[in-house]
SEGU-960779 format. One record per residue: x, y, z of N, C-alpha, C in turn. Coordinates in steps of 0.02 Angstrom, whole numbers, plus 50000, padded with zeros to 5 digits. Layout:
<lodrens>
XYZXYZXYZ;...
</lodrens>
This chain:
<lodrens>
558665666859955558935661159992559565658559957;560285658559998560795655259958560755649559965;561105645159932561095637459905561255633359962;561555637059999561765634660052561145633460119;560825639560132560235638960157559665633960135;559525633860066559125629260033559475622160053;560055621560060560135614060076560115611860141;560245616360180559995615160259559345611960255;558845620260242558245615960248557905610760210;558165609660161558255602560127558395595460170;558825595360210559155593760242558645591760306;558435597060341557985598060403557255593860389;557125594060302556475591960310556615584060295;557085584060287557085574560283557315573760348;557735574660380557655574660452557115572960490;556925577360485556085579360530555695570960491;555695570360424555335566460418555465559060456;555965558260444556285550360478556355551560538;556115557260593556065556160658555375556060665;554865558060639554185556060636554365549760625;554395546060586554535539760567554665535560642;555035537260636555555533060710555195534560775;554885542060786554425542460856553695541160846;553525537360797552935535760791552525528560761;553285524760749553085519660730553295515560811;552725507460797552735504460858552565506760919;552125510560931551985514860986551655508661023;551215507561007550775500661025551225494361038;551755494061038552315488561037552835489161112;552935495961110553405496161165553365503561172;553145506761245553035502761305552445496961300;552465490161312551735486461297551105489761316;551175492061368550315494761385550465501261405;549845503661429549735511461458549765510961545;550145511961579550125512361662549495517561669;549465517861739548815519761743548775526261765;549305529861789549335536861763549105538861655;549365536161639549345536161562548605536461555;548285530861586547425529961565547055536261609;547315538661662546905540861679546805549561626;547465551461616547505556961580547265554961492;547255549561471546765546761414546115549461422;545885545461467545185547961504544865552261496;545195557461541545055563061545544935568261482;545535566661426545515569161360545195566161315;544565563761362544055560561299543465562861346;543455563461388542925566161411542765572861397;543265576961386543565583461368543055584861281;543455575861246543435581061176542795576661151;542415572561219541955570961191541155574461216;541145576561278540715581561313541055589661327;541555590661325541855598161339541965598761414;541895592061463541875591661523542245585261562;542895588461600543145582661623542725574861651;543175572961701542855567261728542425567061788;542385572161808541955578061885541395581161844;541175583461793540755585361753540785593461741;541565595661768541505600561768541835606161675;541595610061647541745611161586542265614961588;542805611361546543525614361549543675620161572;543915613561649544225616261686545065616161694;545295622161724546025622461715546475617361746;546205613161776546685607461832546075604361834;546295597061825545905589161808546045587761866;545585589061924545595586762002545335578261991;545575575662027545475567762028545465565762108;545055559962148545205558362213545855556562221;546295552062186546885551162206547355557362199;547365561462166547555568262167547295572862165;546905576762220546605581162212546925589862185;547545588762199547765596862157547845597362103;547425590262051547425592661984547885590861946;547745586961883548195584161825548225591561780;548995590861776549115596561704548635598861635;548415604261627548055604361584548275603761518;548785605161476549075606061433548995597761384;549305594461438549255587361382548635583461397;548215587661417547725583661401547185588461350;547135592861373546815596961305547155596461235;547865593861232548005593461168547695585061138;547975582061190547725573161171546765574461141;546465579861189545685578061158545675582661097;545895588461067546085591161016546205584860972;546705579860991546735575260917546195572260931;545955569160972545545561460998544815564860948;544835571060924544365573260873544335571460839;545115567660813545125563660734545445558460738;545765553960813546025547760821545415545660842;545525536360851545125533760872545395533960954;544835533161023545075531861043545545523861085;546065523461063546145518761071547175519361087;547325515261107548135515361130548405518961076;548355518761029548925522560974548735528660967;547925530260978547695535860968547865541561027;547915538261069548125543961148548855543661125;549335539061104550055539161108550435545661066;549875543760994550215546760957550225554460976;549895557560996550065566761017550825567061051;550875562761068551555564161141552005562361103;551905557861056552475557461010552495563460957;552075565360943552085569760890552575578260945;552445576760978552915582961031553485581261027;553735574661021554185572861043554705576460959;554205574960931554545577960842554335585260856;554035589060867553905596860880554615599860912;554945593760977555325597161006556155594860972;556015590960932556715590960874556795594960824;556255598460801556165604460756556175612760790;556145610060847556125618060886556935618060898;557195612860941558005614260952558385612560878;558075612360833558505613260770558405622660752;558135624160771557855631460756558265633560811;558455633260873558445634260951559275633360923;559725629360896560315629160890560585633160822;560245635260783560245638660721560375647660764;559865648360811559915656060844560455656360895;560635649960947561075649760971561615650660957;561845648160909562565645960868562675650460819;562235653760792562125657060714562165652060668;562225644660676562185640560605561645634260625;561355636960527560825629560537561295622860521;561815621760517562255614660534562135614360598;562295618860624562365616560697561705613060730;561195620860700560495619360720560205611860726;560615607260645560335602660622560765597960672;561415596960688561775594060729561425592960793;561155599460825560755599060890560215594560882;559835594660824559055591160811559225585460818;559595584560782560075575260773560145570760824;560745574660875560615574760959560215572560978;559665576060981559035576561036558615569661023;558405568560940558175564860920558325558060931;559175557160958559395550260957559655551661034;559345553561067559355554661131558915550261171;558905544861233558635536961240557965540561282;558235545561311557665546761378557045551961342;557185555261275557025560061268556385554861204;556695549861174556355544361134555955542961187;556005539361226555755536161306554975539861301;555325545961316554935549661354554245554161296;554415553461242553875554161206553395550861181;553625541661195552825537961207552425536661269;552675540161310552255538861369551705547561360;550995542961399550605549061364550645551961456;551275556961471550955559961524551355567761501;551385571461564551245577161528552035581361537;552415578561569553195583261586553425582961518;553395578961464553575582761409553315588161363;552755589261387552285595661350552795602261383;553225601961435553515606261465554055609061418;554235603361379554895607361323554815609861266;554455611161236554155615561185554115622461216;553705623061273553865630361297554575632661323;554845626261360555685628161352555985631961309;555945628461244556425628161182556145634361168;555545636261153555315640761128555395647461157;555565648161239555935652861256556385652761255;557035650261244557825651061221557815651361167;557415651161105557555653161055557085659661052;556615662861077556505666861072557045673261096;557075670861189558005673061219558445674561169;558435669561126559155669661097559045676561023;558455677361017558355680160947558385687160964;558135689461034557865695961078558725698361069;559375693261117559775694861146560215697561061;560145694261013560475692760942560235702260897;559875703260928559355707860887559135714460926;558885712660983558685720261018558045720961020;557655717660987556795717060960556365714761033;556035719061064555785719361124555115714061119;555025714061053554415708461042554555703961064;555385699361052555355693261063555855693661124;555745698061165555865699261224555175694561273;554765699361258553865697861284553675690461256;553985689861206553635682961195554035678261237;554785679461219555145672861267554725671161355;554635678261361554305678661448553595675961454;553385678561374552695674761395552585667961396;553115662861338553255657061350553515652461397;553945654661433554015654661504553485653061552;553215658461535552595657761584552055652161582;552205652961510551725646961508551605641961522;552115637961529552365631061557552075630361606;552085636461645551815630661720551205628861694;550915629261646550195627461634550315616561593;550995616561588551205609561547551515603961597;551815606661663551925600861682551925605561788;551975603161815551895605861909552485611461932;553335604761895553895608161917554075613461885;553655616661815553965620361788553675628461849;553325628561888553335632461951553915631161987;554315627161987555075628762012555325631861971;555265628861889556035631261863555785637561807;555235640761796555005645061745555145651161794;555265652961859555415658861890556215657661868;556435652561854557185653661864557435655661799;557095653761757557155656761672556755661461663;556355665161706556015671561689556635677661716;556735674361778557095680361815557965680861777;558045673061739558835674161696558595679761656;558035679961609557815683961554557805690461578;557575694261615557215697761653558255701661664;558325698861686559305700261700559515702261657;559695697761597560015699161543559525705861498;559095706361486558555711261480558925717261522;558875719161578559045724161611559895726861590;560215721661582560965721861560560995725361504;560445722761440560655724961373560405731061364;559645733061405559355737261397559025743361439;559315741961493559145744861554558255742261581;558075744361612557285746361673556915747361613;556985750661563556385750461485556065745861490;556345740961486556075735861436555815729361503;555945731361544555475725761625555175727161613;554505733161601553925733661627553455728161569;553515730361529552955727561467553145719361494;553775715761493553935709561498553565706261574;553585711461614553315709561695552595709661677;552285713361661551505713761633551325708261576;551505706561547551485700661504551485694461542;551935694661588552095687861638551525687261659;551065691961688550515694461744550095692161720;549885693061651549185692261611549235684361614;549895681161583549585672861568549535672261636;549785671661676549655670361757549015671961783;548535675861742547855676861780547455671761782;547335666961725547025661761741547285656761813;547925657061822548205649061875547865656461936;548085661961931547815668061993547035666062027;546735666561971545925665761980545855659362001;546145652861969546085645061989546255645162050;546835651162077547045647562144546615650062196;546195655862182545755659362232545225655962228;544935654262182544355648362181544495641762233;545125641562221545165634362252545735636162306;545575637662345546225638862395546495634962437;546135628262416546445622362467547115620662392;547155620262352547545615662303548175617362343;548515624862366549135623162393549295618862429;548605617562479548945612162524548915605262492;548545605162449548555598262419549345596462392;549585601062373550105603862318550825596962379;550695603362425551215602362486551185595162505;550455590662528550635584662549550725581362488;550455580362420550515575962357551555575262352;551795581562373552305580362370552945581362399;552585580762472552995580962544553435587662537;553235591962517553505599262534553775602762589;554125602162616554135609162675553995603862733;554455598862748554115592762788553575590262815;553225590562749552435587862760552495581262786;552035577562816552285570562850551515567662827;551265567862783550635560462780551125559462712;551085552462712551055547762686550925549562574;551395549062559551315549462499551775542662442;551285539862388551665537262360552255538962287;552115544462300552595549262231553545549962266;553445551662341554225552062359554195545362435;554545543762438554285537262487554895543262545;554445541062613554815546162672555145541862679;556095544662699556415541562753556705547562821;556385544962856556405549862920557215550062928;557635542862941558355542862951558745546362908;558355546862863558925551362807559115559262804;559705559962760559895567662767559395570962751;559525580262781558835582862762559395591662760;558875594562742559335600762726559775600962666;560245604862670560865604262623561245598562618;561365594862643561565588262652561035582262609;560335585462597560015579262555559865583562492;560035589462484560185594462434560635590962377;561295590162413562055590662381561805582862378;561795577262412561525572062398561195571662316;560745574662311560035573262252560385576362206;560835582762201561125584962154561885579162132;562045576662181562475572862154562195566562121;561945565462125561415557062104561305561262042;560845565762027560815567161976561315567061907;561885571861936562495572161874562895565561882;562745559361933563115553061928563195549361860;564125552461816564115547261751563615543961761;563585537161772563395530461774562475529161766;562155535961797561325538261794561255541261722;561865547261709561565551761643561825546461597;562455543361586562985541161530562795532161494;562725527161560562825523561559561935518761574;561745518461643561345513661658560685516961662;560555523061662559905527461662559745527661718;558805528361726558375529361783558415521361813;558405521161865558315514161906557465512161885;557015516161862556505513261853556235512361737;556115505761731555925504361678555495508761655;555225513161662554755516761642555025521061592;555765524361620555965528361593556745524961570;556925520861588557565515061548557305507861534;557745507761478558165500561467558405496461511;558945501161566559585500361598560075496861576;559905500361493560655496161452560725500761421;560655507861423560835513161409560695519861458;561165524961466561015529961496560265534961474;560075538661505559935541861483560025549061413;560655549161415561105553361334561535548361333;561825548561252562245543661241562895544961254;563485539261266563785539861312564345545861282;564285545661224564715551461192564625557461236;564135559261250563915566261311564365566561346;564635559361392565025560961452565785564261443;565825565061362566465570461345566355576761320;565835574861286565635581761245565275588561305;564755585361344564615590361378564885594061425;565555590361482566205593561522566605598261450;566565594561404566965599561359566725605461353;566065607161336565485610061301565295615261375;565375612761435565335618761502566045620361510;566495617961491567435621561514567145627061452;566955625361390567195629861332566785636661345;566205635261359565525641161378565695646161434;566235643061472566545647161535567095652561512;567405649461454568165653761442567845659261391;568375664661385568005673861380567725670061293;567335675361294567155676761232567465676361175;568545676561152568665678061106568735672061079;568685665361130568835660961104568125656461069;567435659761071567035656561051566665661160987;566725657660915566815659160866566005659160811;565485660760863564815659560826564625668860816;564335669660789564235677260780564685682560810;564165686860853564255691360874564745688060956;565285688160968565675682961013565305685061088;565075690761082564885690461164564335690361165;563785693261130563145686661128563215681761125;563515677461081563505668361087563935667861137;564335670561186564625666461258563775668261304;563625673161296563155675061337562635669461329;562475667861247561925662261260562465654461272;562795655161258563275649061277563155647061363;563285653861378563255652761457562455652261482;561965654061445561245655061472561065647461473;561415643161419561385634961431561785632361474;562115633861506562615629761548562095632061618;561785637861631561265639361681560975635461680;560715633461643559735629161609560235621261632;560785620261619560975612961633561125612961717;561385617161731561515617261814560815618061853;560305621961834559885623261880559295616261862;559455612861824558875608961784558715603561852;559095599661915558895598661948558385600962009;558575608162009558195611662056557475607962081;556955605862020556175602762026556285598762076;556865591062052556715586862119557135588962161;557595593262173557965595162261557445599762286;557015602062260556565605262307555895600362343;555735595162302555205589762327555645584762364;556225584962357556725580762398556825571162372;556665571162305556715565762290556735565562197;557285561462168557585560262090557155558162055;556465560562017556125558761973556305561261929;556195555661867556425557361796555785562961771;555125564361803554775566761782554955576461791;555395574561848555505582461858556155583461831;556525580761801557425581061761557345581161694;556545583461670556405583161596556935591661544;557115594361608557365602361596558085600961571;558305595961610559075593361578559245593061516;558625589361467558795584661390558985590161357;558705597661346558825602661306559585605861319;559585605061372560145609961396560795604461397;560765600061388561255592561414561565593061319;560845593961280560945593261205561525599061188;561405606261190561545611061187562415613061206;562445608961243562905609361297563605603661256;563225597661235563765595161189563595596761119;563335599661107563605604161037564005607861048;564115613661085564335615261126565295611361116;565305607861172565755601361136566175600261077;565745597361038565765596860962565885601360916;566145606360939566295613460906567015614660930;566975613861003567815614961035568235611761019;567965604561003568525598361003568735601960912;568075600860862568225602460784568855608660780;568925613260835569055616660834569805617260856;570085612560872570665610260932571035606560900;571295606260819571885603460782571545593460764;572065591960743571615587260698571735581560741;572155580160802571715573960851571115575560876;571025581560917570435582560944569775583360868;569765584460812569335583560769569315576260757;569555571460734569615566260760569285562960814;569285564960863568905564960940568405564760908;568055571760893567335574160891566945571160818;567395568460784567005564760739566765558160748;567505555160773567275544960841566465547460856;566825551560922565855554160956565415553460939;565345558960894564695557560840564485553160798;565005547160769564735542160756564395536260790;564855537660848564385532560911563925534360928;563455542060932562895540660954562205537560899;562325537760833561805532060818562035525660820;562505523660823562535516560836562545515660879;562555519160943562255515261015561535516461011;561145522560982560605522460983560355515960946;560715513360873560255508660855560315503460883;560985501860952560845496460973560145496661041;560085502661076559865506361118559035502961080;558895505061017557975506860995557935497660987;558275493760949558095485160945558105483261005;558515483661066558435481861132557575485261173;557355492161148556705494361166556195489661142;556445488561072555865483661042555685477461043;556375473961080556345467561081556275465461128;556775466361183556855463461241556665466861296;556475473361303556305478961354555425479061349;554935476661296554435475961339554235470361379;554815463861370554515458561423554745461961501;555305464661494555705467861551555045472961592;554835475161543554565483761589553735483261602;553565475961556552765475561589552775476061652;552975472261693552585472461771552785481061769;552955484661772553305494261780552475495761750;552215492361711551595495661667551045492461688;550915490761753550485487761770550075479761747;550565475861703550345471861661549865471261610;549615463461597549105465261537548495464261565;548245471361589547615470361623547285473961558;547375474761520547105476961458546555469561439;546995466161415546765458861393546365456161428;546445455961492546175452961548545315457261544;545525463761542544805468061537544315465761491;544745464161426544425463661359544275459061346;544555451161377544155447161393543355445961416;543395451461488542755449661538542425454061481;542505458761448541995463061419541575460061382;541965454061359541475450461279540705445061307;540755445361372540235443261406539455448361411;539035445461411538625449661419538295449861481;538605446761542538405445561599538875451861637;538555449361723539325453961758539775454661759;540095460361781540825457061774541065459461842;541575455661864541815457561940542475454961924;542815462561943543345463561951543585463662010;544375460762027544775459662098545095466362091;544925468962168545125475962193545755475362180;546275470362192547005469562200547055467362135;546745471662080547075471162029547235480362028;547665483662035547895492062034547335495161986;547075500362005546755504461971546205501161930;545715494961933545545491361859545165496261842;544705501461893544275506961874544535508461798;544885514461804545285515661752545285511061680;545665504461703545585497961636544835497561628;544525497561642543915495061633543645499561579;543565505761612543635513861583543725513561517;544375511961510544775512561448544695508761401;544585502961405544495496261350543985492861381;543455493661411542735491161390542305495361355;542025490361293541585493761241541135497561257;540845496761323540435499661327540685502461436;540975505561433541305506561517540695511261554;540335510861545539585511361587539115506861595;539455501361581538765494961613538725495261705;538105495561703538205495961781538175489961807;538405483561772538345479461822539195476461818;539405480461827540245479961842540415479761931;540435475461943540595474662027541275474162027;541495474462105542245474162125542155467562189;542865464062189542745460062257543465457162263;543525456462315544135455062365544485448462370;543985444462410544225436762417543695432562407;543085435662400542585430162359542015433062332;541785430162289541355434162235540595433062259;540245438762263539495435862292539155434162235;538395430362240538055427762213538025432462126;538285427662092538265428662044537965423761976;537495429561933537145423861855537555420161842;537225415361782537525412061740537675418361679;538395417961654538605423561619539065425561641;539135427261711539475431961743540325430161713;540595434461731541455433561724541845437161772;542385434261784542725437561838543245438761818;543885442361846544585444361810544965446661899;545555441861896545965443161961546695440561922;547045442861974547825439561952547925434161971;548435430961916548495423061937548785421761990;549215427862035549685425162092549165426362145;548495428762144548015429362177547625424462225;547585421862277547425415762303546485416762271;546155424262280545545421762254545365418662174;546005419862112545935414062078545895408762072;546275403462133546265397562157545875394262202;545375398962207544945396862253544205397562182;544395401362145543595401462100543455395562069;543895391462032543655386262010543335380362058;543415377762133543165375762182542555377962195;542375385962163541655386662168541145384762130;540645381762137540105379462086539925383562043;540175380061992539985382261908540375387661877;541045388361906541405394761906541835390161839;542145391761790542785388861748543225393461704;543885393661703544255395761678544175396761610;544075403161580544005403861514544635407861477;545005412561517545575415461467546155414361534;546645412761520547335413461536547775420061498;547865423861527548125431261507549015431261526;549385430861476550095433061483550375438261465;550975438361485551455444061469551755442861404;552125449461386552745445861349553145441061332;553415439861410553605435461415553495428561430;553125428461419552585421961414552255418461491;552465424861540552185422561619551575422961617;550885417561647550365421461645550305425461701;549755429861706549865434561734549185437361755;548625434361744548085436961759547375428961721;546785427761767546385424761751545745426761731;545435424061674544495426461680544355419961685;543655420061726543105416161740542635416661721;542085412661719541475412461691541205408461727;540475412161716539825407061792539535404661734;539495396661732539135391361709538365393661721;
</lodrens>
């Protein structure tokens, strides 16, 4: 190892450490609570790692069918969440922390992923840096759902790609494909976009090496695919479930994942639409996702430095080979250009469901990263204003990030509770400390779930539900509705009913009532 290598990874492991640091502290702080997608995939990965059997009783099975979704929650992040929940408690930090801990898996993979790309671990380490202080990609690794389990198998096939294309080694030919494949097993859309990075591979493969080397890689594809093969013949309704959950192919019932507008464009026209919204400065650069879940909306989703570096970083990946100076020049344009693919096609998930979720644009962050490194090489490279340029850049993206992470912590969870269903946590954990009934208001979202999750004991059977008035109930009993609820304002008028917890937000609104029967 030269001295030089030793200081990289010198380098990489303090890195790595202070992004553990940073994606794992305050988890419990911001986002404030778990929405109820979040609990339900908790759930499930405790039922998993505490009987070996989802929430249907059925023993790990490949797709977590649920009534509100019957084609099945992703398997991937939830078999990993009950894998830890072996040695967390379960409890909010304990479900959080896995998704964060990916979130550091996938800053150590594109530091590796830019090391094979580029031929240098600076660069490698430059890319990690990136990613790490990247708002949507932070965002998106405390929420416990599962489209980020999707980029680890990403990364892990472009750097496998990149090592096959660098080398000739048919092994990590088969592996990039088998990683590929894998994904669709981590998040829905990667069945859009894992044919589109099997069949790039599969290309470039045939280019370097002729018809040899398809067969073993096509048979490899085949094998991980036999399990979703067998799941789908077992269950041969899930396609159609597939189709209405997400208005496919102009399905027309009623879904709340893409809201229908009949008046609107359709075809290529709501195509070019969704692709433009997508690359809109002002969505990637500046104000983010319109929904708190996944913004601030006081920062873009990449920092705003991107909106130069990455137009730089796709002009430079386009021009021939002599001008791009990482190894072997026409392998690195070739993988140069295999990222500028992965950034163009990365919308494909939502133009095919016909609607901009941040859950399906998770394919972007790698390729968006890549892409201004990318950048940051042309400008260094372009006389000493444009180095100049590329050094400004890079200093602004941690200092917008650190203004970006105190605004997450401070002022963005009073902002994004109602987005998280409020504090029906509290509200739960209130009625629980009773040893009487408890009746919960239906028009509180999902309380099943809350109840589930943070009552000590979420099998008492005398847990009722009720609407606009509570039937005959002990002394003991407790009730839990929202305060903007008219049946809160009507319980104390009932005999022997009295207000025992007032439940707020962040921001100091209350936001939910318990009762108690005298």
């Amino acid at each position: 190892m030269t001295p030089r290598a030793g200081w990289a990874i010198g380098v990489a492991l303090v890195l790595l450490a202070l992004v553990a640091a940073l994606y794992t502290s305050g988890l419990t702080a911001s986002p404030p609570y778990l929405m109820h997608d979040e609990l339900q995939f908790s759930l499930q990965a405790r039922s998993i790692a505490e009987t070996g059997r989802d929430l249907s009783g059925r023993r790990l099975p490949l797709f977590f069918t649920e009534p509100e979704f019957p084609a099945g929650r992703d398997p991937v992040a939830i078999y990993v969440t009950a894998g830890m929940l072996k040695f967390l408690p379960f409890s909010d930090y304990g479900v959080k922390l896995p998704t964060a801990l990916i979130g550091v898996l996938n800053v150590a993979l594109m530091a590796i992923a830019g090391r094979v790309v580029f031929g240098s671990a600076w660069l490698g380490l430059l890319a990690a840096a990136l990613l790490a202080l990247t708002p949507i990609h932070f965002i998106r690794s405390r929420l416990v759902l599962s489209p980020i389990y999707s980029l680890p198998f990403v990364l892990g096939w472009l750097i496998a790609l990149a090592v096959y294309l660098r080398t000739g080694s048919r092994r990590w030919l088969v592996t990039s494909v088998a990683l590929v494949t894998a994904s669709v097993y981590t998040y829905l859309a990667c069945t859009v976009m894992a044919p589109i990075y099997a069949a790039l591979t599969l290309t470039l493969a045939y280019r370097r090496d002729g018809r040899s080397v398809l067969g073993p890689a096509i048979a490899v594809a085949a094998i991980v695919l036999t399990p979703l093969l067998i799941w789908s013949i077992a269950h041969p309704e899930r396609y159609g479930q597939l189709i209405e959950a997400y208005q496919l192919y102009g399905s027309t019932a009623p879904s709340p994942m893409v809201p229908l507008n009949p008046d609107g464009p359709t075809g290529p026209r709501l195509w070019i639409g969704l692709i433009w919204q997508v690359f809109s400065p002002d969505f990637l650069f500046i104000s983010g996702d319109s929904s708190l879940v996944n913004s601030t909306r006081q920062a873009g989703l990449f920092p705003l430095a991107f909106a130069v570096l990455i137009p730089v970083g796709v002009w430079a990946a386009m021009r021939p080979p002599s001008l791009v100076g990482f190894g072997v020049a026409g392998t690195a344009n070739v993988l140069e250009r295999v990222v500028i693919v992965g950034l163009a096609t990365a919308p494909l998930a939502s133009v095919v469901s016909g609607s901009i979720q941040m859950n399906r644009l998770m394919f972007l962050i790698p390729f968006a990263v890549l892409a201004a490194v990318v950048g940051v090489v042309t400008l260094l490279g372009q006389g000493t204003l444009m180095r100049a340029v590329a050094i400004a850049l890079l200093i602004s993206v941690p200092i917008q990030f650190a203004s970006f992470h105190r605004q997450y912590l401070a002022g963005y969870p009073a902002q994004a509770a109602p987005w998280f269903g409020g504090n029906v946590r509290d509200a739960v954990k209130s009625a629980a400390e009773g040893n009487g009934p408890v009746f919960l208001s239906t028009r509180i979202p999902f309380a099943q779930r809350y109840w589930s999750f943070y009552a000590p004991d979420p099998r008492r059977s005398h847990v009722q539900y009720f609407t606009d008035t509570l039937p005959a109930a002990p002394p003991g009993s407790r009730a839990v509705c929202a305060a903007s609820d008219s049946a809160c304002g009507a319980l104390p008028m009932q005999s022997g009913w009295r207000l025992i917890a007032s439940i707020s937000e962040p921001s100091g609104d209350e936001s939910f009532k318990v009762f108690e029967r005298q």
